[in-house]
VOFIGU-869676 format. One record per atom (N, C-alpha, C): atom name; x, z, y negated; residue number from 1. Coordinates in nm, 2 decimals, padded with zeros to 4 digits, m for minus. Last residue first. Layout:
<recs>
CA | X | Z | Y | NUM .
...
</recs>
This chain:
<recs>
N | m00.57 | m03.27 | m02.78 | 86 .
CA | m00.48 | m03.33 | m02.69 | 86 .
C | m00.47 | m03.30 | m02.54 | 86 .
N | m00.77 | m03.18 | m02.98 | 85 .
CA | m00.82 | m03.31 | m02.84 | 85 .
C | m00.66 | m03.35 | m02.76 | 85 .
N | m00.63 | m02.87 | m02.92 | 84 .
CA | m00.70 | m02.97 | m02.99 | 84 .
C | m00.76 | m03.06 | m02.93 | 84 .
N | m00.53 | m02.57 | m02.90 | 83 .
CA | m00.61 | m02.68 | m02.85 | 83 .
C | m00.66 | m02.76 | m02.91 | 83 .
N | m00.30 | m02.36 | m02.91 | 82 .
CA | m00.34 | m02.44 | m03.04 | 82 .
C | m00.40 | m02.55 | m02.95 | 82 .
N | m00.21 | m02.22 | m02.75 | 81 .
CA | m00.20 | m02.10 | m02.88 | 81 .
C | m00.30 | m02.21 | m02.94 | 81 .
N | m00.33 | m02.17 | m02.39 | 80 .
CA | m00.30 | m02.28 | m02.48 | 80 .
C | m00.31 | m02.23 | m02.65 | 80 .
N | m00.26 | m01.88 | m02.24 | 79 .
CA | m00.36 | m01.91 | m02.26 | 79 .
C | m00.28 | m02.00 | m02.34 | 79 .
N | m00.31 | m01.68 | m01.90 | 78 .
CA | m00.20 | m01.78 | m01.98 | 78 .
C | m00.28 | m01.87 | m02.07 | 78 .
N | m00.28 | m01.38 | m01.82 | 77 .
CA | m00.41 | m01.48 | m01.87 | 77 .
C | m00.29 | m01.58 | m01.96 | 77 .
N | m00.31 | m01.09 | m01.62 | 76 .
CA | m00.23 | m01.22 | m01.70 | 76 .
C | m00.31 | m01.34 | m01.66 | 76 .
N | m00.51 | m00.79 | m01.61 | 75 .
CA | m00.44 | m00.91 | m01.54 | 75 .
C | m00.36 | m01.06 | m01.67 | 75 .
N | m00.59 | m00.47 | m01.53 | 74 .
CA | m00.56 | m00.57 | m01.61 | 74 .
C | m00.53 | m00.65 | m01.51 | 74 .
N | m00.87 | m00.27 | m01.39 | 73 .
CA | m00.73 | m00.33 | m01.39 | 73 .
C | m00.69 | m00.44 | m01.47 | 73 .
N | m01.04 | m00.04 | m01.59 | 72 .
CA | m01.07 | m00.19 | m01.52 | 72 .
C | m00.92 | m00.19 | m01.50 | 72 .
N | m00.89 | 00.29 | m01.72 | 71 .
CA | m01.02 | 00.17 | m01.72 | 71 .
C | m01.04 | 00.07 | m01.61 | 71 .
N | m00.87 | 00.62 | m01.66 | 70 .
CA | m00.82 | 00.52 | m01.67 | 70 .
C | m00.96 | 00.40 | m01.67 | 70 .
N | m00.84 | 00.94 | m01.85 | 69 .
CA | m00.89 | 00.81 | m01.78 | 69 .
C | m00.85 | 00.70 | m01.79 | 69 .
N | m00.60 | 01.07 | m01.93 | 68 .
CA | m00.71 | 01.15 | m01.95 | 68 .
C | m00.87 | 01.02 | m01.87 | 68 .
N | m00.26 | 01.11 | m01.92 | 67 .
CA | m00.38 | 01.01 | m01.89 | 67 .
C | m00.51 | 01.08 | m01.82 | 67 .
N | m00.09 | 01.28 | m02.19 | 66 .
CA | m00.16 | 01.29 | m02.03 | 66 .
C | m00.29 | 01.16 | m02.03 | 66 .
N | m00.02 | 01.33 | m02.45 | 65 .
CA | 00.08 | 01.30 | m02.36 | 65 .
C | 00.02 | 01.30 | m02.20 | 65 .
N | m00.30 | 01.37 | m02.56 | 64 .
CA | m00.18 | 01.46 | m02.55 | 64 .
C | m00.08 | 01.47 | m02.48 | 64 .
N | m00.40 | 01.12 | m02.33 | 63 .
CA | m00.45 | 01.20 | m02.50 | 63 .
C | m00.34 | 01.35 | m02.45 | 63 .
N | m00.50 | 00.76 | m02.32 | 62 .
CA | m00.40 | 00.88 | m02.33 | 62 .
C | m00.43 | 01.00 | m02.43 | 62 .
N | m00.64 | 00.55 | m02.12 | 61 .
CA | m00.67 | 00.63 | m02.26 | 61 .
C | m00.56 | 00.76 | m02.21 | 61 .
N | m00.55 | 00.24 | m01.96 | 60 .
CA | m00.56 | 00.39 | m01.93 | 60 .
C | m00.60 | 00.44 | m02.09 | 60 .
N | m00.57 | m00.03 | m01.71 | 59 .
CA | m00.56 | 00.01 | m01.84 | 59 .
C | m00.62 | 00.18 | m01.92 | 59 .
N | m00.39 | m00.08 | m01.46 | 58 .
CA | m00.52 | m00.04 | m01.49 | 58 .
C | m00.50 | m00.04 | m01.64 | 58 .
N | m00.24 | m00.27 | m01.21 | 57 .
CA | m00.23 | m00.19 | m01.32 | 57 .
C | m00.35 | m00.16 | m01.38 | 57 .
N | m00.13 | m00.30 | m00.86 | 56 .
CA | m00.24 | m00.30 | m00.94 | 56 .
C | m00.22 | m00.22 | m01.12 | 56 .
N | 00.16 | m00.48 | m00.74 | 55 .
CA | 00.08 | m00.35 | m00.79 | 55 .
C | m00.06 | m00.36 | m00.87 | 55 .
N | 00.26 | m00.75 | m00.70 | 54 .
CA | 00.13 | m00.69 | m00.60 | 54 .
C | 00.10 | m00.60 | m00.69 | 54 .
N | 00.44 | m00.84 | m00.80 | 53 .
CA | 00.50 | m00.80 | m00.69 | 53 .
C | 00.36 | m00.72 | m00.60 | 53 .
N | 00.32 | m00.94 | m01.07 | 52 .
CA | 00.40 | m01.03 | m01.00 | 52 .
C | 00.38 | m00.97 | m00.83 | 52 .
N | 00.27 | m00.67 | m01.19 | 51 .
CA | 00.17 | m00.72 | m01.10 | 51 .
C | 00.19 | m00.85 | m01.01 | 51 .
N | 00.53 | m00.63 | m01.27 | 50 .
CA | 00.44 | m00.51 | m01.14 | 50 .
C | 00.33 | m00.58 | m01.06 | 50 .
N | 00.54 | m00.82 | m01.44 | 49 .
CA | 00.66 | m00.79 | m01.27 | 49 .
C | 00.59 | m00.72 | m01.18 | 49 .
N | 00.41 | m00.76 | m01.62 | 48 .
CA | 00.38 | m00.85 | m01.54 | 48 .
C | 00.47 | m00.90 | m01.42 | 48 .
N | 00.54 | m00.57 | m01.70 | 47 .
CA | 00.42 | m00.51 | m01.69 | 47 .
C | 00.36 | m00.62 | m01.56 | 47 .
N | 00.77 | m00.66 | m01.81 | 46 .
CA | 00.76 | m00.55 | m01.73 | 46 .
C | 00.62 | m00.56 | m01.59 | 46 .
N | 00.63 | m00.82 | m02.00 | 45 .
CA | 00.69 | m00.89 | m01.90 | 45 .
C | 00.72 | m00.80 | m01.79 | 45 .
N | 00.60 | m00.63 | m02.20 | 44 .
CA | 00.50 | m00.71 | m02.15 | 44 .
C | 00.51 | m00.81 | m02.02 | 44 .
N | 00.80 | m00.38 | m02.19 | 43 .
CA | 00.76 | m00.46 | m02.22 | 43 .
C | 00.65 | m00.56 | m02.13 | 43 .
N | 00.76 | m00.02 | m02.19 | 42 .
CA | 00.81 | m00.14 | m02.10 | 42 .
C | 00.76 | m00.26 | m02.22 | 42 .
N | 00.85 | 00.35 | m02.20 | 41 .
CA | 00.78 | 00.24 | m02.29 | 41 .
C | 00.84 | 00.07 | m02.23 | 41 .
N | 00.82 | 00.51 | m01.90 | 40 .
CA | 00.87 | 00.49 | m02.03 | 40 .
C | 00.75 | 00.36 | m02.09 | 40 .
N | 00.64 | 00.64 | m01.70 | 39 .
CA | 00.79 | 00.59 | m01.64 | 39 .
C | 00.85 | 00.56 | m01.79 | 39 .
N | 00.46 | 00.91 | m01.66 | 38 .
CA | 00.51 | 00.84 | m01.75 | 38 .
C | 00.67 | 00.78 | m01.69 | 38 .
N | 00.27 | 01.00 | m01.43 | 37 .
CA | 00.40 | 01.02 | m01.47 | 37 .
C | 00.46 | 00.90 | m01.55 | 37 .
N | m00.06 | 01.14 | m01.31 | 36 .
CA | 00.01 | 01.02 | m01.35 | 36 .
C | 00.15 | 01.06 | m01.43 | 36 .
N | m00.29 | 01.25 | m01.10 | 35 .
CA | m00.18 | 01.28 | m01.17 | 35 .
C | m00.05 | 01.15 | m01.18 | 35 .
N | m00.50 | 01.25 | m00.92 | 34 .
CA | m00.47 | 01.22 | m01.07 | 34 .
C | m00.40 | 01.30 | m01.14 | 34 .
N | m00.36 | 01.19 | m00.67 | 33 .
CA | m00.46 | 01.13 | m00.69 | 33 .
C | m00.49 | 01.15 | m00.83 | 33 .
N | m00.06 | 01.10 | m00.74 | 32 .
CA | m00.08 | 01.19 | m00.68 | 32 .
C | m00.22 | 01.12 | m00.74 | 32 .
N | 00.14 | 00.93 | m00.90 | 31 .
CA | 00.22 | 01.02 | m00.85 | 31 .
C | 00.06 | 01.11 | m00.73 | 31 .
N | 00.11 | 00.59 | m01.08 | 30 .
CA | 00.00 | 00.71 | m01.00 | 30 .
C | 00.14 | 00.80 | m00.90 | 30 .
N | 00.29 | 00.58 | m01.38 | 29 .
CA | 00.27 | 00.56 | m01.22 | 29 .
C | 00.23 | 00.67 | m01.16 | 29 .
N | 00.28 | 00.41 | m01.68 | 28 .
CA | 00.27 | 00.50 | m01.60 | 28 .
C | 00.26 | 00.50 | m01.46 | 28 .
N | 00.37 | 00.27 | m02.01 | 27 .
CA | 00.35 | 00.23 | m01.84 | 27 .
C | 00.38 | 00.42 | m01.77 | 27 .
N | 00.30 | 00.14 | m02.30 | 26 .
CA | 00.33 | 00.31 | m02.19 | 26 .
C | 00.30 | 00.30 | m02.09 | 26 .
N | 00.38 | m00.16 | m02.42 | 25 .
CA | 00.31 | m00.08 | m02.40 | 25 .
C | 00.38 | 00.08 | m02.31 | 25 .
N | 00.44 | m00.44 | m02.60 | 24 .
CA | 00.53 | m00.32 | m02.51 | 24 .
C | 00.36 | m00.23 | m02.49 | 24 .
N | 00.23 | m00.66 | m02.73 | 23 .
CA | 00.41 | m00.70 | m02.64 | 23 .
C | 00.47 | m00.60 | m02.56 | 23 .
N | m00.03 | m00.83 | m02.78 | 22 .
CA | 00.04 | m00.66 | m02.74 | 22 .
C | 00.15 | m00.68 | m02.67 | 22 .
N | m00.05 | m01.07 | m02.99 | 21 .
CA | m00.07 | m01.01 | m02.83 | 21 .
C | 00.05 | m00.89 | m02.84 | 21 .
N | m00.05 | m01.21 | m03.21 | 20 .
CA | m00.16 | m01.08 | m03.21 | 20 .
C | m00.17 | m01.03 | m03.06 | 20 .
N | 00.13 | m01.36 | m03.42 | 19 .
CA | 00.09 | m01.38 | m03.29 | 19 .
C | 00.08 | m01.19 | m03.26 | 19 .
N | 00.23 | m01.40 | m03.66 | 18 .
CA | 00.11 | m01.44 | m03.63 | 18 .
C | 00.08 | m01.42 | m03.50 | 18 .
N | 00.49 | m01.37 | m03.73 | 17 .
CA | 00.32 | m01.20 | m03.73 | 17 .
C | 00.19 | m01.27 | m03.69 | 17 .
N | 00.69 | m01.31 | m03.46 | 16 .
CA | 00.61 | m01.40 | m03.52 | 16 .
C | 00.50 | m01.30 | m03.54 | 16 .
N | 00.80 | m01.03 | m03.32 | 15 .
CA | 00.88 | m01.15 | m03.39 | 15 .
C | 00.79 | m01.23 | m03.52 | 15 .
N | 00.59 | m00.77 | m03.21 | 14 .
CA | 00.62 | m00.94 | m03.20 | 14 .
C | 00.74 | m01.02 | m03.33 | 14 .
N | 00.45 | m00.56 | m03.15 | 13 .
CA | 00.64 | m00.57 | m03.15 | 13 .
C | 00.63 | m00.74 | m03.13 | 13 .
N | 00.22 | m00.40 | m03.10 | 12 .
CA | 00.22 | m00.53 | m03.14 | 12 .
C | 00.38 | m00.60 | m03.19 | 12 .
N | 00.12 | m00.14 | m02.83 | 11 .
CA | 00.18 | m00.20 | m02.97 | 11 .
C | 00.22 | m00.36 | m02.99 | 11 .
N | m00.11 | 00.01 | m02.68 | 10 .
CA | 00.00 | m00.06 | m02.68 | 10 .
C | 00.02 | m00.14 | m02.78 | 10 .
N | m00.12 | 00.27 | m02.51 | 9 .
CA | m00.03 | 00.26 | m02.64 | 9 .
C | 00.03 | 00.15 | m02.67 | 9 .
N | m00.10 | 00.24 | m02.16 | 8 .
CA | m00.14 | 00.30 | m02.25 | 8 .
C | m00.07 | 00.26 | m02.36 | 8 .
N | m00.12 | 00.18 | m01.80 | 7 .
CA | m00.08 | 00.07 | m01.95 | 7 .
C | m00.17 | 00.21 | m02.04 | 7 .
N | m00.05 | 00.23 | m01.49 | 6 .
CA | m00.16 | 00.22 | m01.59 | 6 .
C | m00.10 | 00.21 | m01.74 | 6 .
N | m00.05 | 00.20 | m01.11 | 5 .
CA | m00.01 | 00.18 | m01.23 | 5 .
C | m00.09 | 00.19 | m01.38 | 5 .
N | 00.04 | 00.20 | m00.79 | 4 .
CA | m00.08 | 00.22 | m00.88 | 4 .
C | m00.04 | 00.25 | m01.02 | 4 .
N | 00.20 | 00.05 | m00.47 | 3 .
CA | 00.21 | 00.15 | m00.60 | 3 .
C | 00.11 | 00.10 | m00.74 | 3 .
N | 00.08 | m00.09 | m00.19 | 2 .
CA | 00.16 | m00.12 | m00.36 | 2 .
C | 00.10 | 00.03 | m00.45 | 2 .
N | 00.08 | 00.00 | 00.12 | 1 .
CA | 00.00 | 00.00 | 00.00 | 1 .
C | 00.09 | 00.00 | m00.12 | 1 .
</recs>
C-alpha cells in the first residue's frame, strides 16, 4: 500500500506574475490513522513525484501547525495557457 499524503499552505512563488498556479506548498505524511507529520515545504513537482510513483495526496486545512482535516485527493491537470483556433 503507497504511502498517504496531504498539501497544505500553498503559496504562489512563481517567477512570472502572471501565472496564478500554486508552485510550493506543506507536504505532510499520514504516520498513523490521524496523525500527520510535516515532511517540509516541497515544490510543485515534489508533489507530482508522489503522485507519479502511486501515492495518494489529499488536500488538507491546517491549523496551529496540525492537520485539523483533510479534503478530496488532488491530481495533475495539464492545461494549454493560451487556446485559440490553433
Amino acid at each position: 500500500m503507497m504511502t498517504k499524503y496531504c498539501i497544505t499552505a500553498a503559496n504562489h512563488k512563481n517567477e512570472d506574475i502572471n501565472n496564478h498556479c500554486a508552485s510550493e506548498f506543506k507536504v505532510w505524511k499520514m504516520e498513523g490513522m490521524f496523525l500527520w507529520t510535516l515532511i517540509g515545504t516541497k515544490s510543485i513537482y515534489d508533489v507530482c513525484d508522489l503522485l507519479k510513483n502511486g501515492c495518494t495526496v489529499y488536500s488538507a486545512k491546517e491549523e496551529g501547525g496540525v492537520v485539523k482535516e483533510t479534503g478530496e485527493p488532488v491530481n495533475i491537470m495539464l492545461r494549454i495557457s493560451k487556446n485559440e483556433s490553433k
